[in-house]
Structures are given as structure tokens and as C-alpha cells.
C-alpha positions in Angstrom: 97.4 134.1 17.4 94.5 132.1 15.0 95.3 129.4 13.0 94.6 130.5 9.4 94.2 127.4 7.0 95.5 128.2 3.3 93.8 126.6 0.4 96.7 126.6 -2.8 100.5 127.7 -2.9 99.8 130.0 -5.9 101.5 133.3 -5.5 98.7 135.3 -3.8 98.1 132.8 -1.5 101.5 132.8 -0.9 101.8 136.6 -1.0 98.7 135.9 2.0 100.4 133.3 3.8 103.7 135.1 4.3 102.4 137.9 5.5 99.9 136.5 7.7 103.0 134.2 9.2 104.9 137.9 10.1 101.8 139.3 11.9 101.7 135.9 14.1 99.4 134.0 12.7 99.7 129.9 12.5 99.5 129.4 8.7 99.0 126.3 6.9 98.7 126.1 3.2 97.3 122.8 1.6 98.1 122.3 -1.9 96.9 119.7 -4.3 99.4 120.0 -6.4 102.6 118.4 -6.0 104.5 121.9 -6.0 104.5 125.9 -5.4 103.5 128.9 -7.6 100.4 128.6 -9.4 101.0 129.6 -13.1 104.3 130.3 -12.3 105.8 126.8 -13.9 108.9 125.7 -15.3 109.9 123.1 -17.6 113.1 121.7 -18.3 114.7 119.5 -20.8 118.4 118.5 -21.4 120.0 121.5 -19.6 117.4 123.9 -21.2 114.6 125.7 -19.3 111.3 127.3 -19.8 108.3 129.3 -18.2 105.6 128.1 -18.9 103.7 131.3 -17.4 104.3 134.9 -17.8 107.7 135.3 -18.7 108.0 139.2 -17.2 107.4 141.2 -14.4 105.7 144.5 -14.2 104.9 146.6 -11.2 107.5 144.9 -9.4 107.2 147.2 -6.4 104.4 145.1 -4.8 107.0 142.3 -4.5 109.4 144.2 -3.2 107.0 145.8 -0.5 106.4 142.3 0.0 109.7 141.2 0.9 110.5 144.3 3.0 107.2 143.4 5.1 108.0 140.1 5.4 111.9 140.3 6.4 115.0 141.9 6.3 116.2 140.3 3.3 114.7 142.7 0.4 113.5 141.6 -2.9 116.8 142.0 -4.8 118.7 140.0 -2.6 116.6 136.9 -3.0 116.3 137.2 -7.2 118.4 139.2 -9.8 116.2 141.7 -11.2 116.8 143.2 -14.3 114.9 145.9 -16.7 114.0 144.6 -20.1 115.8 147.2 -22.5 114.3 147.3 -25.6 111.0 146.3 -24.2 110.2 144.6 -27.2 110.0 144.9 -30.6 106.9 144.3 -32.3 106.9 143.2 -36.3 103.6 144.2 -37.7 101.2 142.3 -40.2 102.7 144.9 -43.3 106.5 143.6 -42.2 107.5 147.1 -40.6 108.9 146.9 -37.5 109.1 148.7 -34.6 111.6 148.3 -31.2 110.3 149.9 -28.4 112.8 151.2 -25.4 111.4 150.2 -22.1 110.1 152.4 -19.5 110.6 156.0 -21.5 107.6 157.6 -22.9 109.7 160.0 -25.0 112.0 157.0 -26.5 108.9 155.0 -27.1 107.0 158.0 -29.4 110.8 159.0 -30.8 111.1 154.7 -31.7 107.2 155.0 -33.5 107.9 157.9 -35.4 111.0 156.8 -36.7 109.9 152.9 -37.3 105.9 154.2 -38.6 106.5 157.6 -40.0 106.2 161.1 -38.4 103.5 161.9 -36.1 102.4 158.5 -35.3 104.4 158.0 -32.1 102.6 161.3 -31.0 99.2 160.1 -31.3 99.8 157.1 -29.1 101.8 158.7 -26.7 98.4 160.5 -26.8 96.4 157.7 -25.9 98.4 156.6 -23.2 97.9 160.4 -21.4 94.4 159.2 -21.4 95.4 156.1 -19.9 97.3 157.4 -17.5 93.7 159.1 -16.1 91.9 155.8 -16.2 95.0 154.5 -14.0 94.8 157.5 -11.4 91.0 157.1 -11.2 91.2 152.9 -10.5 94.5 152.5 -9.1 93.6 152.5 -5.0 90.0 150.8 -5.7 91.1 148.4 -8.3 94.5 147.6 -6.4 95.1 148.8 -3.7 91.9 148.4 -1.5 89.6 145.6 -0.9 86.9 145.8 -3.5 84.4 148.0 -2.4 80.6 147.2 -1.1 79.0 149.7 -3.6 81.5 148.4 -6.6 78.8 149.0 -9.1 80.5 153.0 -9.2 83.3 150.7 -10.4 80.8 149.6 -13.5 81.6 152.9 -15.3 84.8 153.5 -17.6 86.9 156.2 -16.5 88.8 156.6 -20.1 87.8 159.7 -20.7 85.6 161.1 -23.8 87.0 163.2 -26.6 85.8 166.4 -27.6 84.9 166.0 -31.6 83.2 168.3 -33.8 81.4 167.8 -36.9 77.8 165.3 -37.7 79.1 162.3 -36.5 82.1 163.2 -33.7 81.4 162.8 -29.9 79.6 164.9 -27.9 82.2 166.6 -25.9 82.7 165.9 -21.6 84.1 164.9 -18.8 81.9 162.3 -18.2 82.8 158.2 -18.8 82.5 156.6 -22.1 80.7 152.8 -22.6 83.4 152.3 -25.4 85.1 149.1 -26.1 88.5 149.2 -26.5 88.8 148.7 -30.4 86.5 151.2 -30.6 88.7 153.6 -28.8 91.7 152.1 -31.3 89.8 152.6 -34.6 89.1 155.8 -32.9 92.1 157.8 -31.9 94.9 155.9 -33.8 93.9 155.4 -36.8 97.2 153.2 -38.2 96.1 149.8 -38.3 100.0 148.7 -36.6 99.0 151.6 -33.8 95.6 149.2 -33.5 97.4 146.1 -33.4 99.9 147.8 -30.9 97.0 148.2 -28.7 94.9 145.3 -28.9 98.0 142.8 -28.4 98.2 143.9 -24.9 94.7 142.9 -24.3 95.0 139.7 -26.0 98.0 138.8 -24.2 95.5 139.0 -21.0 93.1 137.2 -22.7 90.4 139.9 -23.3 89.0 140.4 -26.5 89.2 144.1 -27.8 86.0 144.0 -29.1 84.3 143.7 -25.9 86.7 145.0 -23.3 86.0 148.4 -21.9 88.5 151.5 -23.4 89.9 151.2 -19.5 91.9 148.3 -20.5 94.0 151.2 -21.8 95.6 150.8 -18.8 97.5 147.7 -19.5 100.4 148.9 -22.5 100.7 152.6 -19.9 101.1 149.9 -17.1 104.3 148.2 -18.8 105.4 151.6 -20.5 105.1 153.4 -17.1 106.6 151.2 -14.6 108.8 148.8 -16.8 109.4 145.4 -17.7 111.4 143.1 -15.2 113.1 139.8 -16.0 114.0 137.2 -13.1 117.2 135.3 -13.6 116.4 132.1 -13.7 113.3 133.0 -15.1 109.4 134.0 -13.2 109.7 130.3 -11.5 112.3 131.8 -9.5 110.5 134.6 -8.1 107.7 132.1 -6.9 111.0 129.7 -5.5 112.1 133.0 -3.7 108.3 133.5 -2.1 108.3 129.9 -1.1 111.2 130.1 0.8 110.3 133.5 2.3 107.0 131.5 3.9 109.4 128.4 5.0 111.5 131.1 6.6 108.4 132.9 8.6 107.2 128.8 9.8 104.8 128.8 6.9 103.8 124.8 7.1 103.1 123.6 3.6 101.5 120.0 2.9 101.3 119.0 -1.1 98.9 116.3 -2.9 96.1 117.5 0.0 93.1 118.1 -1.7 91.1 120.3 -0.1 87.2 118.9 -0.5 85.3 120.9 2.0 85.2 124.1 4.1 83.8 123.1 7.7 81.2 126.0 8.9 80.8 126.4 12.4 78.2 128.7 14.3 77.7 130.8 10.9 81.6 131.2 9.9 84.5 129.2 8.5 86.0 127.0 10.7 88.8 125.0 9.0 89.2 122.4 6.0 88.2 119.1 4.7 91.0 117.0 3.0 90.7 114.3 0.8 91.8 111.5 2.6 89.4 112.2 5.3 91.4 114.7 7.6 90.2 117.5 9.2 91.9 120.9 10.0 90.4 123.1 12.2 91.0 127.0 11.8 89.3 130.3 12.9 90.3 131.9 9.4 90.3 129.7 6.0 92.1 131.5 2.7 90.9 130.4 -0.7 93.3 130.5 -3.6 91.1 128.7 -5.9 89.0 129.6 -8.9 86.0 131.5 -7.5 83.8 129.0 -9.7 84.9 126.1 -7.3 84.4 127.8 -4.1 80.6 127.2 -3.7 81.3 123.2 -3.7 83.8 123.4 -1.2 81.3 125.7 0.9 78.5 122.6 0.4 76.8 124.8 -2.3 76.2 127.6 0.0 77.0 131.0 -2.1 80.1 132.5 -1.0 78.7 135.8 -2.5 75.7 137.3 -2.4 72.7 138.7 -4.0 74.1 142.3 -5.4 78.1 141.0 -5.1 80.7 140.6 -7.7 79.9 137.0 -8.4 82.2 134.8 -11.1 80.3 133.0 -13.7 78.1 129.6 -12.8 80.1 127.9 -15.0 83.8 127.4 -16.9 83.0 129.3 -20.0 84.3 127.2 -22.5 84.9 130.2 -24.7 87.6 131.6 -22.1 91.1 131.7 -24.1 93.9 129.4 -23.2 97.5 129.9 -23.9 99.6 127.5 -26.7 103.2 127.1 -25.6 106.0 125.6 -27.5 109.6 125.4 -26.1 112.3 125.2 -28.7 115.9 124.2 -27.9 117.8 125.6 -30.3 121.7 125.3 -31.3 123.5 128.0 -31.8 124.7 131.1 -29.6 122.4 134.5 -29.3 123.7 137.0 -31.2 124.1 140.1 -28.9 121.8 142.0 -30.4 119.1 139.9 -29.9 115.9 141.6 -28.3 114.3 139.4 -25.3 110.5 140.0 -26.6 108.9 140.0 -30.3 105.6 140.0 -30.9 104.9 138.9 -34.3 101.4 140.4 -35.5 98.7 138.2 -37.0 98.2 138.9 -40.5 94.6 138.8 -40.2 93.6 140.6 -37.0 89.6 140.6 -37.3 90.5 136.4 -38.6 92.4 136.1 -35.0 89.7 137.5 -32.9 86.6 135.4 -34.6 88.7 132.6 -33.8 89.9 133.0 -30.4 86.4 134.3 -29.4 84.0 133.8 -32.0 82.3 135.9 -34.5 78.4 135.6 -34.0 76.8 132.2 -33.0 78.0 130.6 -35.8 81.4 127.8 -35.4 84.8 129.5 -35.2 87.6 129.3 -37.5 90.9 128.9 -35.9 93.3 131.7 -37.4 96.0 130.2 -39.5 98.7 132.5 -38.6 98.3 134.1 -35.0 100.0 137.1 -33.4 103.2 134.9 -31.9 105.0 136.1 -28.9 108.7 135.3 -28.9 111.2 134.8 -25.8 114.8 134.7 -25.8 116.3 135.4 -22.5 119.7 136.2 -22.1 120.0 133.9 -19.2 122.9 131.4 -18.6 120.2 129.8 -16.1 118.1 129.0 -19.2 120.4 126.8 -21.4 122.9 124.3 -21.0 125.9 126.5 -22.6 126.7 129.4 -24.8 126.6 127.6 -28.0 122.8 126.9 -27.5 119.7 128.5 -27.0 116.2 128.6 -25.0 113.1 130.1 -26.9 109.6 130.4 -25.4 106.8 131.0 -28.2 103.4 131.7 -27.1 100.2 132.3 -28.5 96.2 133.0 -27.2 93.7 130.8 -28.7 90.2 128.9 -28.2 90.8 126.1 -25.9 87.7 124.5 -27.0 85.6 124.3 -30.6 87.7 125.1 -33.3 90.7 122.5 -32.7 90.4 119.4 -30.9 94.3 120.0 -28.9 93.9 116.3 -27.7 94.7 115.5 -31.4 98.5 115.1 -31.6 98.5 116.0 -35.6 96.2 119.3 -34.6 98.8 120.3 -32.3 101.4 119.9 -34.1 100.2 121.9 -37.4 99.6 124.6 -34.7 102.9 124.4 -33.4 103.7 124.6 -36.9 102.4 128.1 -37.5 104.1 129.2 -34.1 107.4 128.5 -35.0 106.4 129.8 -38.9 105.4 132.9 -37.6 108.5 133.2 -35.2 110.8 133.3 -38.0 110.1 136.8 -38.1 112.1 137.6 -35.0 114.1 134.8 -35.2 115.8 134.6 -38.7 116.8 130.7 -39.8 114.8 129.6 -36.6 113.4 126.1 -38.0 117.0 125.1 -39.0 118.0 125.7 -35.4 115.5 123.9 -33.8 116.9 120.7 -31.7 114.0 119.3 -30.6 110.4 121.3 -29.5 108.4 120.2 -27.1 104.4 121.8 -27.1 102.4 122.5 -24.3 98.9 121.7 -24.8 96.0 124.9 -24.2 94.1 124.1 -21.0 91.9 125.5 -18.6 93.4 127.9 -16.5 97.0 127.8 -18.7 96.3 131.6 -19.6 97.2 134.1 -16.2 93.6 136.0 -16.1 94.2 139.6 -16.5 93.7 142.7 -14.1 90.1 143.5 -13.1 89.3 146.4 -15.3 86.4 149.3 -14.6 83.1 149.7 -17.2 81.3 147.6 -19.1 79.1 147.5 -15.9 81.7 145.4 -14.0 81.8 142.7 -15.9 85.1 142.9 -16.0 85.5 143.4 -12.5 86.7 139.8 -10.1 84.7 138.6 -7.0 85.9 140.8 -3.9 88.0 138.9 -1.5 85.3 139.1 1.6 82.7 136.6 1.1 79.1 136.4 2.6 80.7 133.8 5.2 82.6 135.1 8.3 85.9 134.0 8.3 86.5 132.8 4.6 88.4 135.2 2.1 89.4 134.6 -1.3 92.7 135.4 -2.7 94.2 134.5 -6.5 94.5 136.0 -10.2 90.1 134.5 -10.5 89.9 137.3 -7.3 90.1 141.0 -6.9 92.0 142.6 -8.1 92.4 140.5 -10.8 95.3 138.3 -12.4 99.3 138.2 -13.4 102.0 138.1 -10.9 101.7 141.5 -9.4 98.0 141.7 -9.2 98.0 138.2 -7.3 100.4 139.5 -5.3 98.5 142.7 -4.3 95.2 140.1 -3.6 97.6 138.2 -0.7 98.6 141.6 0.4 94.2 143.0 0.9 93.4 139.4 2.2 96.1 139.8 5.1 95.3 143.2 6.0 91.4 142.3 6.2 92.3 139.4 8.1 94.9 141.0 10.7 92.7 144.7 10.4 88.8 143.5 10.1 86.7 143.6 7.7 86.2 147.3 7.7 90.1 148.1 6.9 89.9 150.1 3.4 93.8 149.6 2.2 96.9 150.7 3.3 97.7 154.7 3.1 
């Protein structure tokens, strides 16, 4: 039985730890914070409550595999699951609208059609057949397997080329394309909503269309193939119910310890550092940290090496960031209310240049950005029937273009949120109690799934490192971020841990 030390209580080092804890390991997770669950936050005001992370589940079956593996008690009888039905409804920059049924490919072309005129829903049900090869080509190696040693096969997309005739079509093949994902938009949708359909997903994940590879594809077939899940209670208590799965299974959590150091012993990890001068021996260490940190706690030694998946040397202060704004709003939600909007930008190409920038010139911040709007039905989330708990969201620049420490630039943003939100929410500004806004910062947006092409740049650092004994686990590791990728990265760190490093994934 080895003592496995557990840097973070985010939800794949949780996912890690729990596991770990049922093959009969000794785990103990250190957490600087003062609480559980990584992005998975909560606040609360006056009886009302908010996530302040993702608000919805998808590919919920690696938490329940989780909570099979880890106990009798399965998923559903820790949390109250429920499918999202519409999915969402989406209200495009023209003012048409479209409401979207949730996890029904023929409902969801029958719903385009109808909402964007005949034929429409066709061509992206379309598009999402050639996402649905990109997922069967990635799916094991990109999440369900630990990242492979030759991952640079991974570098090539999978979304597969059309045949086109004519001077300037494609050559037809089988072979992988190198185009971006707005390319593959402007290409085979045509309708500008269809576009903005697409790239929202993307953006939502923080990847910008005009760079990511056509495999990110994968991310609207994702939620249109497997569903959208709501917690009761909201995502904070699925991270409660993994916390208390680890307690259960003699996890030992210790908060406000600051991990400084990783000790090294005869060539491999050997426990942690702490800030106030303790140390913890272990024979296996897990990190749940952002892979840029990792190095420092190694004292500077490279965790990857020459040839690996490696993260950048630096934050990138271009990375996107996630404004939230919590609205407490009086007044009952009218039955028909849908549980997610997403209100378009008006100026798409304006958005992008401003989120990610446009050339090397200065960014201009977009004055009215696609908004996405949550209204749970969820007793949990307000203090009675007569009022009501919205969550608006939006991805922007966390640095350059507005100074967010600036009270008065925060506000004229939260200003344009709710604006925008109007949209979905009819009268909303005359409902509004009180709002509070939740400033962008580093790490506030989840990092998406690790995507294949673009010669793996889009790829995360694998969970082995170049020193025995040390694994990394998180969204900032493969494969990649939101709650069920996470999840999946505690599930490959346990079984490289309990199977060696030669283990290849579960069957």
C-alpha cells in the first residue's frame, strides 16, 4: 500500500484520489485553497445561489463509472440528475431564433429547418456526421488512454476532407485536412447563424475559431450526442458529492497547505514541501496544478522532456477568461422558460479581434458579446418561487483591452451582459434585485478538451512526466478540460499509478 501525496482538490485530482483510496493506496490531498472542486464554485447571496463554473454536464458517464468504481452508492443516488430539454435556444445576431431539443439529432435538424428555413438543419446535421468521425478517430487516444509517446500522429486533424469539383473546390480524399475550424464553417454551412451555431461552442471553451483545428467539431456532436445534464443544486454539488465519496474511501484532506516543493529522491518523486516548512514523504506525488507551475515545484527541473507535450513557458496573457454576473431577480419563472440562451454577438469577426486580437495591433473590446444565459429550474437556487437565480456569462480578454480592476469598466461590461440578456429574458433589467459581477481572471475560464491537428498544439501535457513517480492530473493536463474531461484525467493517472507506466487505458 504507497502513500500517494495529492497536490489540489480540483475534480480530477479528486477523480485520482478516490480511486487511488479504493485500490488501497494512503492518499492525501493538500489544497491551498480553503475548499474542494476547482472551477466548480458557488456563490451565494440572500437565499440565492450561483455557479460560478460550468453550469452543465456532458458525458456524464465518466462520473457515473466513477462512482460505481468507487462504491456501491452509484452516481444518481449521491446528486439528482436531470437532462436539459430544450438544450438551448440560441437567438442569432439577425433576431431569429432557434430552440434546440437535447440529445436528438433528428429534432435538432427538424428545430433548424423550421426556425432557419428548409434545408438548413440538413446541412448541419451534415457537419456533425463528419464530426462524429473525428470523435471515433480520437475518442480512446484523446480520452480514454494516457497520452501516447509518439503523440505527434495526434498533430493531424481527423475531420475529414470534402470532395469538391470545379477551379477552386478541394481536392478530393480520405486523408486529414490542416483546416481551422471557421474555415470548415464558411465552408460547409454557409448561413452565417449555422457559423455562429458553430463557433459559440468553441468560444464557450475558449478557442478561437480562427485558429482551432476543424476537429473541434467534436465539441457541439459531443453535447448533441450524449446530452446535456443539470445537477440539482447546481455543478458545486456534483464536486460536494466527489468530496464526500473520497472522505468515505479515508481520503485525508488538509486546506490552506501550500504546496512549495516536490522532494526528489534517488531520481523520482518522493513526497511534498508545504509552506509552513512541513514535509510529507510519499512514493507517488499527484499534481493537479497548472502544468506552467509544475517546473517550480520540481526546483526548475523540466517535468517534460525534449520531444513531449510541454505547456507554454509562460501565462499567455492573451488566454480568455470568463465575465460572470449573478442577477437576483423578483419574480417567478414562467414555465416555459428554457434553462440556456445563448445570445449571439452582433458583430462576430468584432468579438473575436477582441477576445483574441486581430493582427499585432491593440484590441478593441466588442461592445455587445455573444451572452450566455442561465435560469435553472431549481428550488436549490433561490430563496422561493416568487424569485429568481440568473447566471450570465461571457468569454473575453482578461488582459489589454479593459483594465477589470476598474470598478466603472466592469460595470459598463456588466452593463452590456445584462443588455444583451434581454433577449432571452424579456423585462430582465426591471427585475433585477441586486447583481453582483465576478471579475475575469486567470484560470476563471474551464480550458477545453485537448483537440487533434494543428500539429498538437492543441494537444495538453501527458500525465507521465520525465520524473518517476510524479503524474499530472487537471483540465491544464491530458486530456484536456471541463468536468468530464478532468474527470477522465483522475481516472488515466490512477490506472498508470495502480497498472505502471506501460498500462494503455482501460478496454
Amino acid at each position: 500500500m504507497a502513500g500517494i501525496a495529492v497536490i489540489g482538490a480540483g475534480m480530477g485530482a479528486m477523480a485520482a484520489a478516490a480511486r487511488l483510496a479504493v485500490a488501497g493506496h494512503r492518499v492525501a490531498v493538500f489544497e491551498r485553497g480553503a475548499t474542494y472542486g476547482g472551477a466548480l464554485g458557488r456563490f451565494e447571496r440572500d437565499g440565492f445561489a450561483f455557479d460560478t463554473g460550468p453550469g452543465l454536464l456532458h458525458l456524464p458517464a465518466v462520473y457515473r463509472d466513477l462512482f460505481v468504481k468507487t462504491g456501491r452508492e452509484p452516481l444518481e443516488r449521491c446528486v439528482e440528475l436531470t437532462q436539459v430539454d430544450p438544450a438551448g435556444r440560441h437567438v442569432f445576431a439577425d433576431g431569429t431564433t432557434a430552440t434546440l431539443p437535447n440529445a436528438s439529432r433528428a429534432g435538432v435538424l427538424a428545430a433548424l429547418d423550421e426556425a432557419l428555413g428548409a434545408g438548413v438543419g440538413e446541412r448541419w446535421s451534415d457537419l456533425l456526421v463528419r464530426a462524429r468521425e473525428a470523435w471515433d478517430a480520437t475518442r480512446r487516444p484523446l480520452l480514454e488512454e494516457p497520452l501516447w509517446a509518439d503523440w505527434q500522429v495526434l498533430g493531424r486533424d481527423p475531420y475529414p476532407a470534402l470532395r469538391r469539383r470545379g477551379l477552386f473546390g478541394l481536392r478530393g480524399g480520405k486523408g486529414p485536412t490542416t483546416a481551422t475550424l471557421a474555415e470548415v464553417a464558411r465552408r460547409e454551412l454557409a448561413d452565417p447563424r449555422l457559423v455562429a451555431l458553430l463557433e459559440s461552442h468553441a468560444l464557450a471553451y475558449g478557442f478561437d475559431p480562427r485558429t482551432a483545428p476543424a476537429s473541434a467539431a467534436v465539441l457541439p456532436y459531443m453535447e448533441q450526442t450524449f446530452g446535456s445534464w443539470y445537477v440539482r443544486g447546481g455543478m458545486r454539488a456534483l464536486a460536494e458529492a466527489l468530496y464526500e465519496r473520497c472522505r468515505a474511501r479515508t481520503v485525508e484532506f488538509t486546506f490552506g497547505a501550500e504546496v512549495t516543493g516536490i522532494l526528489e529522491k534517488d531520481g523520482r518523486a518522493a513526497g511534498v514541501e508545504l509552506a509552513d516548512g512541513r514535509v510529507v514523504e510519499a512514493e507517488f506525488v499527484v499534481a493537479g496544478v497548472d502544468p506552467v507551475r509544475l517546473p517550480g515545484l520540481c526546483a526548475g527541473r523540466a517535468p517534460w522532456g525534449d520531444g513531449d507535450v510541454r505547456p507554454a513557458p509562460g501565462p499567455d496573457e492573451r488566454a480568455p477568461a470568463r465575465l460572470t454576473v449573478c442577477l437576483g431577480l423578483r419574480g417567478a419563472r414562467p414555465a416555459d422558460a428554457v434553462h440556456r440562451t445563448v445570445v449571439h454577438a452582433a458583430d462576430r469577426a468584432a468579438e473575436l479581434a477582441g477576445v483574441f486580437g486581430d493582427g499585432p495591433g491593440p484590441r478593441t473590446p466588442c461592445a455587445r458579446p455573444t451572452v450566455t444565459v442561465l435560469r435553472p429550474d431549481d428550488p436549490t437556487t433561490r430563496p422561493d418561487d416568487d424569485h429568481q437565480a440568473v447566471t450570465l456569462t461571457a468569454t473575453v480578454a482578461p488582459h489589454g483591452p479593459v483594465d477589470w480592476s476598474a470598478p466603472e469598466a466592469l460595470e459598463r461590461a456588466a452593463d452590456e451582459l445584462v443588455a444583451g440578456a434581454e433577449a432571452a429574458v424579456p423585462g430582465l433589467r426591471e427585475r433585477v434585485l441586486w447583481r453582483e459581477v465576478l471579475p475575469p481572471a486567470e484560470g476563471a475560464l474551464v480550458p477545453g478538451p485537448a483537440l487533434a491537428g494543428q500539429e498538437g498544439r492543441f494537444l495538453r501535457p501527458g500525465n507521465r512526466t520525465r520524473i518517476p513517480g510524479l503524474y499530472a492530473v487537471g483540465g491544464w493536463s491530458h486530456p484536456g478540460g471541463g468536468p468530464a474531461h478532468a474527470g477522465m484525467s483522475g481516472a488515466l493517472v490512477a490506472g498508470l499509478i495502480v497498472n505502471g507506466d506501460d498500462w494503455h487505458g482501460s478496454e
